[in-house]
C-alpha positions as CSV (number, residue, x, y, z in Angstrom):
1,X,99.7,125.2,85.5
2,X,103.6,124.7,85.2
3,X,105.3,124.1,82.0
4,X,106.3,120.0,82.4
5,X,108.4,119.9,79.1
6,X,109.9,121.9,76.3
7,X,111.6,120.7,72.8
8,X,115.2,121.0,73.0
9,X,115.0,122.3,69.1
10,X,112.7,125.0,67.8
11,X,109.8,123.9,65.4
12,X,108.2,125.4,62.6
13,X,105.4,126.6,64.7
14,X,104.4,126.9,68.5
15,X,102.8,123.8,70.0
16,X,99.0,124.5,71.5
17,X,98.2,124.5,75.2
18,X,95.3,125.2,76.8
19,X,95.0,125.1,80.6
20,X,92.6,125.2,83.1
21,X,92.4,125.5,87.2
22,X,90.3,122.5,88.9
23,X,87.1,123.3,91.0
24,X,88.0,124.2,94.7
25,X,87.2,121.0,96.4
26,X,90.2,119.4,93.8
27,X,93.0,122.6,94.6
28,X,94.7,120.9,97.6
29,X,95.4,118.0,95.4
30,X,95.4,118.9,91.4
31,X,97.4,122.0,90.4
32,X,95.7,122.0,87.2
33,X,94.8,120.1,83.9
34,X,96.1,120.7,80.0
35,X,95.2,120.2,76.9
36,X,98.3,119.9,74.7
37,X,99.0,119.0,71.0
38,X,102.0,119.0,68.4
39,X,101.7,120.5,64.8
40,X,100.3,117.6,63.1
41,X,103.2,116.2,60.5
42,X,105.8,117.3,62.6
43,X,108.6,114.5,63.7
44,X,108.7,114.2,67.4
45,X,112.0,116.5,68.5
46,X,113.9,115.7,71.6
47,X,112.1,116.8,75.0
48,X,113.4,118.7,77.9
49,X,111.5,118.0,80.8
50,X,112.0,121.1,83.5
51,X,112.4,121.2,87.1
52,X,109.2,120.4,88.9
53,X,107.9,120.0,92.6
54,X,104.8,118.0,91.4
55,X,104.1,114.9,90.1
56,X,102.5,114.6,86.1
57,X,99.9,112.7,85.0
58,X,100.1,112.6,80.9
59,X,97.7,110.7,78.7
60,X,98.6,110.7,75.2
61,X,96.0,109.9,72.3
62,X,98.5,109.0,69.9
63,X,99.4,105.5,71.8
64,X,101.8,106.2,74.3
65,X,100.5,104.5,77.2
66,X,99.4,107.1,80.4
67,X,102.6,107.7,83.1
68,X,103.2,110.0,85.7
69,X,106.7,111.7,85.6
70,X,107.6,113.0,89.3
71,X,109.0,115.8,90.9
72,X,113.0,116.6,89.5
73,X,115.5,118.9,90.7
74,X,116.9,119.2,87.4
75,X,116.1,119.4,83.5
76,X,116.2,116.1,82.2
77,X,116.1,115.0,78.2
78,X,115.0,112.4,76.1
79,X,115.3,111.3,72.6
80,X,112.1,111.9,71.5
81,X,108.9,113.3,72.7
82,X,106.5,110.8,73.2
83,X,103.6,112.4,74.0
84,X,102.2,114.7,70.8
85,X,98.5,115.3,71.8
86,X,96.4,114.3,75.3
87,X,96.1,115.5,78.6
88,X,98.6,116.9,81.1
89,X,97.2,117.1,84.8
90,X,99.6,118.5,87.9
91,X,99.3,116.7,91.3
92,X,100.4,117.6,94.6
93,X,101.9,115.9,97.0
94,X,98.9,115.0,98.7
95,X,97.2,114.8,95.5
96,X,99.6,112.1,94.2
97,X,99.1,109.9,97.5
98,X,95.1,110.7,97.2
99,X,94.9,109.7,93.6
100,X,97.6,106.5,93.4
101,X,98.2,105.3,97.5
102,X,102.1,106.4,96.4
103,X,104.0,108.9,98.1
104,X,105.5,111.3,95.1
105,X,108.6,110.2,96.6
106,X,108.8,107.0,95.1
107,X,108.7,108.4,91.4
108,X,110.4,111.6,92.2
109,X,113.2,112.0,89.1
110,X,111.4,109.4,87.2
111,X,108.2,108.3,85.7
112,X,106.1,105.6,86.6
113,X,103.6,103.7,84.3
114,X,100.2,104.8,85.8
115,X,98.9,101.7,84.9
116,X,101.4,99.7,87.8
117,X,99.6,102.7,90.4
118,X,96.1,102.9,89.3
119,X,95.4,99.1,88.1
120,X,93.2,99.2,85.1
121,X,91.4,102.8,86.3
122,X,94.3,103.5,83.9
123,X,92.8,102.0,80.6
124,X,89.4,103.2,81.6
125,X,90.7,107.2,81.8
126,X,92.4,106.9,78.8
127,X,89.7,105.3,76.5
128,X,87.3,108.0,78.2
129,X,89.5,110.8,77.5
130,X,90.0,109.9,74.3
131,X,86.2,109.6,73.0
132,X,84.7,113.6,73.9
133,X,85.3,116.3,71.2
134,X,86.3,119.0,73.2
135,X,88.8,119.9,75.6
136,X,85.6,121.2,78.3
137,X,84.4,117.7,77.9
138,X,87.4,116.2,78.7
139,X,88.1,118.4,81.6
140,X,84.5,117.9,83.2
141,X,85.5,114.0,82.9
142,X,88.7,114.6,85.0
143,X,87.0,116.6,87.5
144,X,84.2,113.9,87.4
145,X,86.8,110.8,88.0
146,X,89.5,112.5,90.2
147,X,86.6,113.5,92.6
148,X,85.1,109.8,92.8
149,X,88.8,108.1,92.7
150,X,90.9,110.7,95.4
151,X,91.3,109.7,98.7
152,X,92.0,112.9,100.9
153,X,93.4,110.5,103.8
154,X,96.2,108.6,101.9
155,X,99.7,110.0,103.1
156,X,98.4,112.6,104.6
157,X,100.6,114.9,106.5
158,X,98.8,118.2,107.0
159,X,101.4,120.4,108.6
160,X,103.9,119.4,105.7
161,X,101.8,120.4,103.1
162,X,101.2,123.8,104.2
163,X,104.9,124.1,104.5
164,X,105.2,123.2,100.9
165,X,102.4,125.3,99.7
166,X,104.3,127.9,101.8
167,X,107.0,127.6,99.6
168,X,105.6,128.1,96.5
169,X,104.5,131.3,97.5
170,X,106.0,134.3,96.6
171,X,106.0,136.0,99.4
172,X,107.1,132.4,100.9
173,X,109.5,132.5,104.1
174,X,112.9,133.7,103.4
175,X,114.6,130.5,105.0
176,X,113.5,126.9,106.0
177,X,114.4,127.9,109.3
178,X,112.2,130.7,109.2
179,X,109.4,128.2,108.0
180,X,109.9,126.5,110.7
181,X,109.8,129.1,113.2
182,X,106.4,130.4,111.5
183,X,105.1,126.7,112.2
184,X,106.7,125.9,115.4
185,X,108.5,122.8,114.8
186,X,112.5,122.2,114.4
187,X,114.2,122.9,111.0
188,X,115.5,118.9,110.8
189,X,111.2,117.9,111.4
190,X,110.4,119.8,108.3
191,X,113.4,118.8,106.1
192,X,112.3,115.0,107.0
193,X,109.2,115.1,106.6
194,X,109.8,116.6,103.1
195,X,112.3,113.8,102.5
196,X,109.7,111.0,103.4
197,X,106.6,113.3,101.6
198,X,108.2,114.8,98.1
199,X,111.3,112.8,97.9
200,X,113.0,116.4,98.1
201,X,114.7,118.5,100.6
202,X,112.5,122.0,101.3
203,X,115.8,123.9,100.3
204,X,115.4,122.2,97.0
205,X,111.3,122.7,96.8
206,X,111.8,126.3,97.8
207,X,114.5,126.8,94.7
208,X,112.4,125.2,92.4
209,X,109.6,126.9,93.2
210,X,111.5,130.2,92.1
211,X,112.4,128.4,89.1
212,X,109.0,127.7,87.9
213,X,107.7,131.6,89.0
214,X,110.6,132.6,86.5
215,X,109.4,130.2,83.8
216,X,105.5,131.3,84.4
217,X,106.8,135.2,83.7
218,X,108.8,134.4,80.7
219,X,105.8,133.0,79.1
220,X,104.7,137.0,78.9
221,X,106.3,138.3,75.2
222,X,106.5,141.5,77.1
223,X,108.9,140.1,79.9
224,X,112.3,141.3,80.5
225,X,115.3,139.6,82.6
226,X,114.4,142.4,85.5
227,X,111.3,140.7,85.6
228,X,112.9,137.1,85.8
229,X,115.5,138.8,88.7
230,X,112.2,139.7,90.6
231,X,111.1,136.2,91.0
232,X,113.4,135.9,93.7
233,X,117.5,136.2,92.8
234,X,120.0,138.7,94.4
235,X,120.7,139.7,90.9
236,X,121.2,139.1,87.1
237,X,124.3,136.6,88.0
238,X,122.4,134.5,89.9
239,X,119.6,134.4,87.9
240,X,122.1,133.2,85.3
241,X,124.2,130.8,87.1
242,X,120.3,129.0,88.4
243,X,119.1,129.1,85.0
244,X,122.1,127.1,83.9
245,X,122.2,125.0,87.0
246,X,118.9,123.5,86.4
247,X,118.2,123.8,82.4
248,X,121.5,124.2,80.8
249,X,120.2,127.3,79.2
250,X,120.8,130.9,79.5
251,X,117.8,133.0,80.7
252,X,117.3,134.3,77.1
253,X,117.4,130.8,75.5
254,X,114.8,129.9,78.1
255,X,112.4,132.5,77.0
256,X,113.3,131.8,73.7
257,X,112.1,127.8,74.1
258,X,109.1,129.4,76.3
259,X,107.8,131.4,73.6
260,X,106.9,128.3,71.7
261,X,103.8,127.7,73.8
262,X,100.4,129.2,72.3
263,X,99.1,129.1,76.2
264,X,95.3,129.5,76.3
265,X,93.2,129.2,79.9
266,X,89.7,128.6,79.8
């Protein structure tokens, strides 16, 4: 699962993550779900939430009440971070108009109480989230709800979606052009029906799919910047100049800020 958000100062010690991959019937619509939680004591430092091309669902125990932040083409920051310890689970596309009725366009760069999509299903998730002991509970009770609550027919635009699973790919088509030559329908039919679908252009889905491969290899304490260059840049420089586009940070800083994840899967 993606990294959604990073401090924008380093703390005294690494904030805990553990993720999980949903069943298979859930994959076309949930990326994944995570466990998070802050160093207890610790003030709340300034968030930086990265590039994404999914939408968030975050439900915080600590009385934030649950949104969903939307796909963004850029870092953006807050004051504070206001959620410490809950639940983090990524949605597609399809998954977002499934879960909510919403296309993720309408909360792409922004976040959306999920209490003005989901009615009081909202209440009900959080109070049940909140009462098991474990973090297996908790995901068996998301895979539980999310399978009774999805609706696979809502917004549903099949050949889009494989075009944007397409591009997160690594081995994804060189060009939207290309993409739309392996799919046999004009360039302009795919870049509107990502505008109306993901409130993003596939030029832009495509770049920040690249983005988040580099993140995903920087999590590795052994990674180097060759390794970051082989997520997909021409070079160094244009790793560097992307990084700094979309974070504000150098490549180095970003794996510094990265390393401050203890990242477990289970």
């Amino acid at each position: 699962m993606a990294i959604h958000s990073l401090p924008t100062q380093p703390q005294a010690e690494p904030y805990q993550m553990i993720s999980r991959l949903p069943p298979q019937h859930l994959r076309p619509y949930v990326l994944g779900w995570a466990g998070f939680r802050t160093r207890a004591g610790e003030p709340a430092p300034p968030s930086r939430m990265l590039p994404l091309n999914a939408a968030t669902l975050i439900v915080d125990f600590t009385g934030m009440g649950p949104i969903v932040t939307g796909p963004r083409a850029t870092t953006t920051f807050s004051a504070r971070t206001p959620w410490r310890h809950g639940v983090a689970v990524g949605l597609t596309p399809a998954g977002m108009a499934a879960l909510t009725g919403t296309p993720v366009r309408e909360v792409a760069g922004t976040t959306a109480r999920l209490e003005d999509l989901l009615g009081a299903r909202a209440e009900e998730l959080t109070d049940r989230l909140i009462a098991p002991a474990s973090w297996a509970d908790r995901f068996r009770l998301l895979e539980e709800r999310l399978t009774a609550w999805l609706r696979p027919d809502a917004g549903r635009d099949d050949l889009i979606m494989h075009a944007w699973w397409r591009l997160q790919e690594p081995s994804g088509p060189p060009t939207i052009g290309s993409l739309a030559d392996e799919l046999g329908v004009s360039r302009r039919h795919i870049e509107l029906g990502f505008r109306r679908l993901v409130g993003l252009s596939p030029k832009t889905v495509a770049r920040i799919a690249r983005f988040q491969r580099t993140v995903d290899t920087l999590r590795r304490p052994s990674a180097t910047l060759g390794d970051a260059v082989a997520c997909g840049y021409a070079d160094q420089p244009h790793l560097t100049r992307e990084i700094r586009a979309m974070t504000q940070m150098t490549p180095k800083q970003l794996f510094a800020f990265v390393q401050y994840t203890e990242p477990r899967t289970g």
